[in-house]
Every structure is written in structure tokens, then in C-alpha cells.
N, C-alpha and C positions, 0 to 999 in steps of 0.2 A: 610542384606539385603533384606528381600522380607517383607519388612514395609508395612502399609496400607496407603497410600496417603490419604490426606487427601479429603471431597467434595471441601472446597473451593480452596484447592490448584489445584484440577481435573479441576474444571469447567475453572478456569485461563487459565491454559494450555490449554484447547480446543477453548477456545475463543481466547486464541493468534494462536496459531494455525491458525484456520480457519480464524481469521484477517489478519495474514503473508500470507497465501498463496494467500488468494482474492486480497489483497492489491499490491503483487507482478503482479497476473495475469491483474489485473485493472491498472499496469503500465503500461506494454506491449500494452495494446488497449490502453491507451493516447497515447502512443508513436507511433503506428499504425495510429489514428486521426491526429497525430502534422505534418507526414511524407504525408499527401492527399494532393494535388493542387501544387507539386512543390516545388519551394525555398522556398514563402509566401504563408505559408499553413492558410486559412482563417477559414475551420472547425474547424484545432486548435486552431486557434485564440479565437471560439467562444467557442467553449469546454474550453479551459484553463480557461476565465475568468465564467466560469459556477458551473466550481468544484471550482476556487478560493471563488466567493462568498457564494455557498455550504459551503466551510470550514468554512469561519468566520460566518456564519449560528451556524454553528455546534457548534463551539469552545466558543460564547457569554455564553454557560452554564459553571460554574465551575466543574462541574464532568466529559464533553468529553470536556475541554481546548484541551487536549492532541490528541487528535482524531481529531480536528477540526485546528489548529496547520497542524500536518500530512494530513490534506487533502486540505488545503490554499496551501500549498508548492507544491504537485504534481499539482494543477493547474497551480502556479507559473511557473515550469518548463516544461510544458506542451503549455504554451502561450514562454516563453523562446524557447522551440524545436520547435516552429513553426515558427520562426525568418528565415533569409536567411541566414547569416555571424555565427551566434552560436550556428545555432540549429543541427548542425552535433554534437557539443559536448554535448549538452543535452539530447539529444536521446543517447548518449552515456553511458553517466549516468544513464537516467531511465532505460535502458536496466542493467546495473551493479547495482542497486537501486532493479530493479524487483527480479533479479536473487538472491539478500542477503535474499528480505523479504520473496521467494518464499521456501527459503533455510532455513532459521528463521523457517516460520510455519512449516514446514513438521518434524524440530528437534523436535517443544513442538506439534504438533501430536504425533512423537513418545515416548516420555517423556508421553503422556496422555494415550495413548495405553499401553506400562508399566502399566502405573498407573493402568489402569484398573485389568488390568490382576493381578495385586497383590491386587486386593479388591476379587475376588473372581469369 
């Protein structure tokens, strides 16, 4: 039991970590923007395709595909939760989406806080 983690496994976990919880809490404020103006929420409109284009920005590199992927889709749903008719279930979702990724990072923070602690 009280192995020395390794650095590159440490830094993993810190950066998923702090990517779960950010990415969890930067649901919550889309979904806070998608819910402004009403049924036809136009902020979110504008945000959703801001972060969609953001993402396919991001994702054009081969090393953040995956990063960029992940943040085309929260804008996706984000201009989706700004809709009149479906945007009560998509605000549904990012709140259940927020709450996993928020629940994600805070495990490999503490997976990295171990870790430290067994380094010394």
C-alpha cells in the first residue's frame, strides 16, 4: 500500500481533476446563460454557438481532438437549452452532466492528494 505514485500519473490526476470540476462548474454558468430571456433565450443562443465554434477551434489539433470534441458538444447543448420546447430537458442534462464532471474531478483530486501524500 503506501506506493510512491508516480509524477506522470500525479500530474494526470491533477489536471483531470481541476478539468472535472471547472468543466462541471462552466456547465452550470451555460446553463445559467441558456435559462436568460425566457422561453427563446437569445444570450444562449449567442454563447452556445461561441463555445461550439471555440470547440471545433480547439479540437482542429490532434493532441486536444478530445478537449475540443468536449467543448463543441457543451455549446451544442447549450444553443439546444436555449430552445423553447427542449430546452427544459437540456438544462436538465447539463445540470446531471455538471454534477458527474463536478463529482469526477473532486475523486482524481482526491486520488492526487493521496498521491501526494505517499510521495513524502
Amino acid at each position: 500500500m503506501n506506493d510512491i505514485v508516480p509524477r506522470k500519473e500525479m500530474v494526470k490526476l491533477g489536471l483531470k481533476g481541476i478539468g472535472g470540476v471547472a468543466g462541471g462548474l462552466g456547465l452550470f454558468l451555460l446553463k445559467g446563460i441558456a435559462s436568460i430571456g425566457g422561453a427563446l433565450s437569445i444570450p444562449g443562443l449567442i454563447v452556445g454557438v461561441l463555445v461550439t465554434t471555440a470547440g471545433m477551434v480547439i479540437g482542429s489539433s490532434k493532441e486536444d481532438r478530445q478537449a475540443g470534441i468536449l467543448t463543441a458538444g457543451a455549446g451544442v447543448i447549450t444553443v439546444v437549452a436555449s430552445l423553447p420546447l427542449i430546452g427544459g430537458l437540456a438544462g436538465w442534462l447539463m445540470s446531471l452532466a455538471g454534477i458527474g464532471l463536478i463529482a469526477g474531478g473532486a475523486y482524481s483530486l482526491y486520488k492526487f492528494w493521496k498521491g501526494l501524500k505517499s510521495r513524502g
